[in-house]
C-alpha atoms as an extended CHARMM CRD file, in Angstrom:
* protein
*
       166  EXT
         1         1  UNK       CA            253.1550000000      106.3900000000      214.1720000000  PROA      1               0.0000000000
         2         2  UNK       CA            251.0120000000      107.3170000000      211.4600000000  PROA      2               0.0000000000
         3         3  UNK       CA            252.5130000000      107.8130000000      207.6230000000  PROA      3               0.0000000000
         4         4  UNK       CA            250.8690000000      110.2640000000      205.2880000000  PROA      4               0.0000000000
         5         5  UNK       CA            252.1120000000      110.4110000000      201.6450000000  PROA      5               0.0000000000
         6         6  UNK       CA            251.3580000000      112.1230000000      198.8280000000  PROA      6               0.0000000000
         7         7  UNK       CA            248.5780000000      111.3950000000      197.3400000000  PROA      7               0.0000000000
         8         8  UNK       CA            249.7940000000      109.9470000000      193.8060000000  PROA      8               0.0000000000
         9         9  UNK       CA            252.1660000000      107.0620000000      195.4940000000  PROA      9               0.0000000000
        10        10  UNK       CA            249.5740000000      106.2920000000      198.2800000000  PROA      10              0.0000000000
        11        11  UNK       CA            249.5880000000      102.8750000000      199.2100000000  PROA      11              0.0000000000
        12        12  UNK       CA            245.4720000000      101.4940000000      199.8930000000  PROA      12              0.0000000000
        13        13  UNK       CA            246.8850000000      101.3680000000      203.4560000000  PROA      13              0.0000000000
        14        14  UNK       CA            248.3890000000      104.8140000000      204.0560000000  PROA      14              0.0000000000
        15        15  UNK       CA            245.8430000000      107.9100000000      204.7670000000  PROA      15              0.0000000000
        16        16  UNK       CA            245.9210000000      110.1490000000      202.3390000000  PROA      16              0.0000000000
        17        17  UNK       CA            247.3850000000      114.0800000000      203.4710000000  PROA      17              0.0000000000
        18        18  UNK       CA            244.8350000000      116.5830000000      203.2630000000  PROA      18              0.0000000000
        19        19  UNK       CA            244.8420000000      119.1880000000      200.5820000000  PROA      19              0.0000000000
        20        20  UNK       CA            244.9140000000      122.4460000000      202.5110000000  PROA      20              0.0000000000
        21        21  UNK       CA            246.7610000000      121.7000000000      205.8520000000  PROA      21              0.0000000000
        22        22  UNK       CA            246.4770000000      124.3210000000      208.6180000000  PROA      22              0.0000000000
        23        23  UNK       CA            248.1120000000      124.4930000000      212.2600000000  PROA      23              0.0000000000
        24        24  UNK       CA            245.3050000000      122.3380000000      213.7960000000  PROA      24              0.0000000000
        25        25  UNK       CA            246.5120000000      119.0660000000      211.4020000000  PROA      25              0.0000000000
        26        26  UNK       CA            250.3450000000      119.5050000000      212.6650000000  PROA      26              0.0000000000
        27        27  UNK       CA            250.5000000000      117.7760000000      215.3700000000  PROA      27              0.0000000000
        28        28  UNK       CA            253.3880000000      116.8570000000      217.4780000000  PROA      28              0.0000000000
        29        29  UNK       CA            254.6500000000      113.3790000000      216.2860000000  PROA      29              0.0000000000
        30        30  UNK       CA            252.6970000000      113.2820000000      212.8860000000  PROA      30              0.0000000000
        31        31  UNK       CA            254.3070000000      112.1650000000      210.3000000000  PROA      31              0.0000000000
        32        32  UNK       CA            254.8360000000      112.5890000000      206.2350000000  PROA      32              0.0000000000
        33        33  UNK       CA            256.1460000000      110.4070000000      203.8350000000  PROA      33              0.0000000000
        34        34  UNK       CA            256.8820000000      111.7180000000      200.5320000000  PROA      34              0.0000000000
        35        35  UNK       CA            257.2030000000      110.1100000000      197.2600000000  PROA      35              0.0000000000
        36        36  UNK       CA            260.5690000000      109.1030000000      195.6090000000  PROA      36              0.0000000000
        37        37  UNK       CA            262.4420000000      110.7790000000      193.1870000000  PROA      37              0.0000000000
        38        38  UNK       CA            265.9560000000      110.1670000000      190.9260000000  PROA      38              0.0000000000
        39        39  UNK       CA            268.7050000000      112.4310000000      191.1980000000  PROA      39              0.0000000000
        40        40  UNK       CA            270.5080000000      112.3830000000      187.6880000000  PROA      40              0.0000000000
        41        41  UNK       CA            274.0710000000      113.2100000000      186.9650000000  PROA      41              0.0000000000
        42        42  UNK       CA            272.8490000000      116.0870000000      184.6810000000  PROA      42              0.0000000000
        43        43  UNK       CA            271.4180000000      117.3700000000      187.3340000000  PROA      43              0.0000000000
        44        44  UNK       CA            274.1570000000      117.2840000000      189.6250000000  PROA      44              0.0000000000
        45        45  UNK       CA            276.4280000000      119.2320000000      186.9670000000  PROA      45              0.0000000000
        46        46  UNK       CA            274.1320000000      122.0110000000      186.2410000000  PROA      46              0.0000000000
        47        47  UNK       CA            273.1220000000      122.9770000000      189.6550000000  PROA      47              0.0000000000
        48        48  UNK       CA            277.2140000000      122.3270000000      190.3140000000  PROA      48              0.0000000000
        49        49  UNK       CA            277.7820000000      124.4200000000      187.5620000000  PROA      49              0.0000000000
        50        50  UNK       CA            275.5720000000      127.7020000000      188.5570000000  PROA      50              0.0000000000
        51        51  UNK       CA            275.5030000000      127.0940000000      192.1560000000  PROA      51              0.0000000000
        52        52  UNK       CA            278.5710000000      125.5130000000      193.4970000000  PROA      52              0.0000000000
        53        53  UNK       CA            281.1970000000      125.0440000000      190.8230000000  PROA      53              0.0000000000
        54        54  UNK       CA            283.3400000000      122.6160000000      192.3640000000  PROA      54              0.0000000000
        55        55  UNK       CA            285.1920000000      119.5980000000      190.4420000000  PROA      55              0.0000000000
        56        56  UNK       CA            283.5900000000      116.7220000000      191.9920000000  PROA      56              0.0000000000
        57        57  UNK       CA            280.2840000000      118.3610000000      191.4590000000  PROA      57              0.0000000000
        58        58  UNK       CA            280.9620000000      119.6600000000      187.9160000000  PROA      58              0.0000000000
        59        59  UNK       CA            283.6150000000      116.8340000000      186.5960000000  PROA      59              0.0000000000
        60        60  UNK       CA            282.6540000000      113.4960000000      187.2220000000  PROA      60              0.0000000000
        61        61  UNK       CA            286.0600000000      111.9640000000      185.9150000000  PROA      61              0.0000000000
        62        62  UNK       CA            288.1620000000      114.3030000000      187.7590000000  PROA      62              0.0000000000
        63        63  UNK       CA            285.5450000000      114.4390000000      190.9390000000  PROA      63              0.0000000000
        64        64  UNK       CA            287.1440000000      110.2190000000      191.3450000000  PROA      64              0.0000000000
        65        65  UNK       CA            290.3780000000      111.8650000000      192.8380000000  PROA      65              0.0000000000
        66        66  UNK       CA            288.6730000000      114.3310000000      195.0760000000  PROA      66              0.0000000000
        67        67  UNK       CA            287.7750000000      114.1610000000      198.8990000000  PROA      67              0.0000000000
        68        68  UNK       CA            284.8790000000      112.0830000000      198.3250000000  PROA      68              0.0000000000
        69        69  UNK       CA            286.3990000000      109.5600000000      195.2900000000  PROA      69              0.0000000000
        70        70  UNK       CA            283.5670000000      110.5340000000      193.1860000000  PROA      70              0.0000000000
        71        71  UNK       CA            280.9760000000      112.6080000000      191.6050000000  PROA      71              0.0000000000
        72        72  UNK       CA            278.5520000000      113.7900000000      193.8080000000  PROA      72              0.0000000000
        73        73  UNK       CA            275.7480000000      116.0680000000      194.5390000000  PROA      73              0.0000000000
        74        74  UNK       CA            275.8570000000      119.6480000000      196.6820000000  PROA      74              0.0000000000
        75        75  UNK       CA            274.7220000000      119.7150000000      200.1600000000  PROA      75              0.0000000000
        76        76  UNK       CA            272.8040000000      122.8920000000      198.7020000000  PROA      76              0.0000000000
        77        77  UNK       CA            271.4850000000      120.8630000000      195.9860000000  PROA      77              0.0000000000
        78        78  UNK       CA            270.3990000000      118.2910000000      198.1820000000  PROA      78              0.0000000000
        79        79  UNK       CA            269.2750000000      121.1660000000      200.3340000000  PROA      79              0.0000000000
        80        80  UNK       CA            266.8290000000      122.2580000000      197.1870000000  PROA      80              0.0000000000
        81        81  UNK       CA            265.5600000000      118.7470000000      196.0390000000  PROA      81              0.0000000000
        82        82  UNK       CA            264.4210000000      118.2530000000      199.6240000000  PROA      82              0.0000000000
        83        83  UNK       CA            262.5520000000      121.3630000000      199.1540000000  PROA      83              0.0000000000
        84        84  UNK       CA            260.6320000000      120.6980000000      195.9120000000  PROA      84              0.0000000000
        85        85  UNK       CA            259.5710000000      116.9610000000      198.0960000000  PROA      85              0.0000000000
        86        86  UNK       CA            258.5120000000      119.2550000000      200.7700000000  PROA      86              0.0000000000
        87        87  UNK       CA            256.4050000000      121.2520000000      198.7980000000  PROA      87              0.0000000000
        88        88  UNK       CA            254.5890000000      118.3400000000      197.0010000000  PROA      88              0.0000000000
        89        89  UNK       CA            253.8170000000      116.7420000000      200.3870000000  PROA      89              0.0000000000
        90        90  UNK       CA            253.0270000000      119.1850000000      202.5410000000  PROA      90              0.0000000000
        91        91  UNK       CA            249.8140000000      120.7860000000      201.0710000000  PROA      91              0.0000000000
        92        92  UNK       CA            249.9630000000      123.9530000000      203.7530000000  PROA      92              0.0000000000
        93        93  UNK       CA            247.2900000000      126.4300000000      203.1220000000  PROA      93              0.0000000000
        94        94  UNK       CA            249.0850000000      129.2480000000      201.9590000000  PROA      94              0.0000000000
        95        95  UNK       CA            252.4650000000      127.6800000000      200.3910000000  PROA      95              0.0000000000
        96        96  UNK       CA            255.3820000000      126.3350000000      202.5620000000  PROA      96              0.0000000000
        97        97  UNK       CA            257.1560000000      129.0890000000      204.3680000000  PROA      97              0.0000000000
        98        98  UNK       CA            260.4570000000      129.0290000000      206.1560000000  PROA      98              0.0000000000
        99        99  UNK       CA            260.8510000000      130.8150000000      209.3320000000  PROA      99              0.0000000000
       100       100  UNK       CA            264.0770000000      129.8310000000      210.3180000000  PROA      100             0.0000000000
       101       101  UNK       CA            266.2520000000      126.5950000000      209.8350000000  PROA      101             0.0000000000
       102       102  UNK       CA            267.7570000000      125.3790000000      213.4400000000  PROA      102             0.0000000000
       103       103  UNK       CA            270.2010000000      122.9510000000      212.3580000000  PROA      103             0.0000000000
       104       104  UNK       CA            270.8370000000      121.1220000000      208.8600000000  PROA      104             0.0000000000
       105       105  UNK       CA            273.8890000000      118.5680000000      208.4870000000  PROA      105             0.0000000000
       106       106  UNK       CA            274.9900000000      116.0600000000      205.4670000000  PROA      106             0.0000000000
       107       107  UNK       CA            275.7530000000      112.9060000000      206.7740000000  PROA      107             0.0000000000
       108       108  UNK       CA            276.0730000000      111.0490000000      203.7050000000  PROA      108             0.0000000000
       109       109  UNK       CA            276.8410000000      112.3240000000      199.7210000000  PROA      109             0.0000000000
       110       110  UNK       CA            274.3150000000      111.6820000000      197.5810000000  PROA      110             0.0000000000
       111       111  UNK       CA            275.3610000000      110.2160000000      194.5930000000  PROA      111             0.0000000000
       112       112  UNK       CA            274.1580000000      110.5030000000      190.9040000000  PROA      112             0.0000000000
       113       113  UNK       CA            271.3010000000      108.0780000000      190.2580000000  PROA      113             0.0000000000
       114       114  UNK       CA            269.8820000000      108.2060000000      194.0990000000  PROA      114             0.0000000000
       115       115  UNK       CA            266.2690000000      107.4260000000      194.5440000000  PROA      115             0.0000000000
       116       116  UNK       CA            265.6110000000      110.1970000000      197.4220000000  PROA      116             0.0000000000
       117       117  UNK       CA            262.6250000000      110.3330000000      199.7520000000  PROA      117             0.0000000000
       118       118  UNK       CA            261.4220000000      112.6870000000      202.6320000000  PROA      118             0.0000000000
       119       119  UNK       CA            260.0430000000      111.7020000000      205.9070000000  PROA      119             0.0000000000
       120       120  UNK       CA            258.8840000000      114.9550000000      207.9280000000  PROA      120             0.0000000000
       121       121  UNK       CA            257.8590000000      114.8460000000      211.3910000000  PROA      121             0.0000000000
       122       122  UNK       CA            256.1850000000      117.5250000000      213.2020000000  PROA      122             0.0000000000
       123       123  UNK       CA            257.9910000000      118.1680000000      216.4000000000  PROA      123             0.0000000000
       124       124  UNK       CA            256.5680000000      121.5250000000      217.5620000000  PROA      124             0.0000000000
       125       125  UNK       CA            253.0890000000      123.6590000000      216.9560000000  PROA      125             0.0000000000
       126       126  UNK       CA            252.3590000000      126.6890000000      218.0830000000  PROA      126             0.0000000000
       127       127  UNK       CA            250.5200000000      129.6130000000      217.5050000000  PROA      127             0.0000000000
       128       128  UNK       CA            252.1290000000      132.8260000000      216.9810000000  PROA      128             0.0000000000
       129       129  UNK       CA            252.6050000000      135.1270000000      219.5080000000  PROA      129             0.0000000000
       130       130  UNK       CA            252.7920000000      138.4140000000      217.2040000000  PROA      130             0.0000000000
       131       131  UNK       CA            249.9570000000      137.2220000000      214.8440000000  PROA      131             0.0000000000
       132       132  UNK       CA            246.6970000000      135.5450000000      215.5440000000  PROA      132             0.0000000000
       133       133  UNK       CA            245.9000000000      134.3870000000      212.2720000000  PROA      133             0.0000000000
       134       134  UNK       CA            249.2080000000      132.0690000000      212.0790000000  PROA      134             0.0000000000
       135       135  UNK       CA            251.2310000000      129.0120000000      213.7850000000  PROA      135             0.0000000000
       136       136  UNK       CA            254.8070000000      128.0060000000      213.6640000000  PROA      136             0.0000000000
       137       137  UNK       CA            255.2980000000      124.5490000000      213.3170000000  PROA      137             0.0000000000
       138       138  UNK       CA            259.2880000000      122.6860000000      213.5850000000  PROA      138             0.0000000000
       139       139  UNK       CA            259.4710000000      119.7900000000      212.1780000000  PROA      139             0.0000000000
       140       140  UNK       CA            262.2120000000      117.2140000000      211.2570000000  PROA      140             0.0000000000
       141       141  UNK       CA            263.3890000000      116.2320000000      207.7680000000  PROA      141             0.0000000000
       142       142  UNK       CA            265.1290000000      113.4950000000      206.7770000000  PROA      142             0.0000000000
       143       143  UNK       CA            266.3310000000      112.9220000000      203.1750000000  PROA      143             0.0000000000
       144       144  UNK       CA            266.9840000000      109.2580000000      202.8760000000  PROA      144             0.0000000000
       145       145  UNK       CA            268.3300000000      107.5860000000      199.6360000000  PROA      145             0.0000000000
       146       146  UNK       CA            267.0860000000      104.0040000000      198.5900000000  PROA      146             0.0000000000
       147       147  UNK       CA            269.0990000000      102.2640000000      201.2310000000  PROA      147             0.0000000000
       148       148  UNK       CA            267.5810000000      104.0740000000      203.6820000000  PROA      148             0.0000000000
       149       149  UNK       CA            270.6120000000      105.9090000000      204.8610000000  PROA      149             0.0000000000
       150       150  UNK       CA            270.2980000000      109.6430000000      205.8860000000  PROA      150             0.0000000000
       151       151  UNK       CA            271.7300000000      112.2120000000      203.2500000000  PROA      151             0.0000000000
       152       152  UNK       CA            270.4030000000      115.2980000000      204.9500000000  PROA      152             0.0000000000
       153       153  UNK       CA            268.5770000000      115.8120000000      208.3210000000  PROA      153             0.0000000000
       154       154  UNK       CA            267.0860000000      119.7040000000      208.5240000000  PROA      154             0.0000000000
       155       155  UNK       CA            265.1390000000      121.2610000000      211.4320000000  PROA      155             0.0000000000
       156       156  UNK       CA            263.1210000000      124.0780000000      210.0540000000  PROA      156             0.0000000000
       157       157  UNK       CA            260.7300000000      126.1200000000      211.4200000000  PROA      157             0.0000000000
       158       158  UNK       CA            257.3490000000      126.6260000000      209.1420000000  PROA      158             0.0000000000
       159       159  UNK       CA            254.6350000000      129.2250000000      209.0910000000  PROA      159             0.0000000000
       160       160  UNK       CA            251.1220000000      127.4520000000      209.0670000000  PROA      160             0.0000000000
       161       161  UNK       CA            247.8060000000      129.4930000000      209.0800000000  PROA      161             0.0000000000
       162       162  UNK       CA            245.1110000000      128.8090000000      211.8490000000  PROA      162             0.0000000000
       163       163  UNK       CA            242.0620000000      127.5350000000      211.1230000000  PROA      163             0.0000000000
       164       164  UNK       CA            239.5900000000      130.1710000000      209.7020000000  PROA      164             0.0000000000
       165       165  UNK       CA            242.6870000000      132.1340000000      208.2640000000  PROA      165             0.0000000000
       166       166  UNK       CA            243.4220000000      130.1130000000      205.4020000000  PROA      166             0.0000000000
């Protein structure tokens, strides 16, 4: 299996991803790594507080006697962090479009002070049957916190733009 990150935490040893990528660079089994980032407790509270006002996303003393013992994160904020990652490693001509999500579960809170991390792998590319100038691509995302564990998994469908239509 190949790893691409992004391009600023890039290892000598990992291949750097492309800056424009089109349906011919989405192949089936290639995968992206992307870089880490820090969930903060502020965070956590202010998306809590305009998104999903719930105590044991918006009160981390009272969030301790809640269902999960303590303060943690929205699946939908989870849900949003994974999408700024995506958008900083996947460099798709065009921006990253959603055509559809498949299946997205939480297996695993993620807790203030997480380092988080994507790994995307393509598992389907096609081009479109209504329009010639565009693909759709599934791939598979895993969120994984610095342990490694799996805080979100997400199967979305993304437009991608044939070569020559970028």
């Amino acid at each position: 299996m190949t790893v691409f990150r992004n391009p600023d935490t890039r290892p000598d040893d990992v291949i750097e991803t492309p800056r424009q990528l089109i349906l011919e660079d989405m192949t089936p089994g290639r995968t992206f790594v992307s870089s880490e980032r820090v969930i903060t407790a502020e965070d956590i509270v202010a998306f809590g507080r305009q998104f999903d006002p719930q105590v044991f996303h918006v009160d981390p003393e009272a969030a301790a006697d809640s269902f999960f013992g303590a303060h943690v994160a929205s699946g939908w904020h989870t849900t949003a962090f994974t999408m700024k990652l995506m958008v900083e490693t996947l460099p798709i001509a065009g921006g990253v479009i959603g055509a559809g999500c498949e299946k997205i579960s939480w297996p695993r809170p993620v807790y203030p002070g997480d380092r988080l991390h994507l790994v995307i792998e393509v598992e389907t590319a096609r081009a479109s049957t209504s329009r010639p100038d565009i693909g759709i691509v599934g791939i598979k995302v895993t969120t994984l916190n610095q342990h490694g564990d799996a805080v979100q998994i997400m199967h979305p469908r993304i437009v991608v733009p044939l070569r020559g239509a970028e």
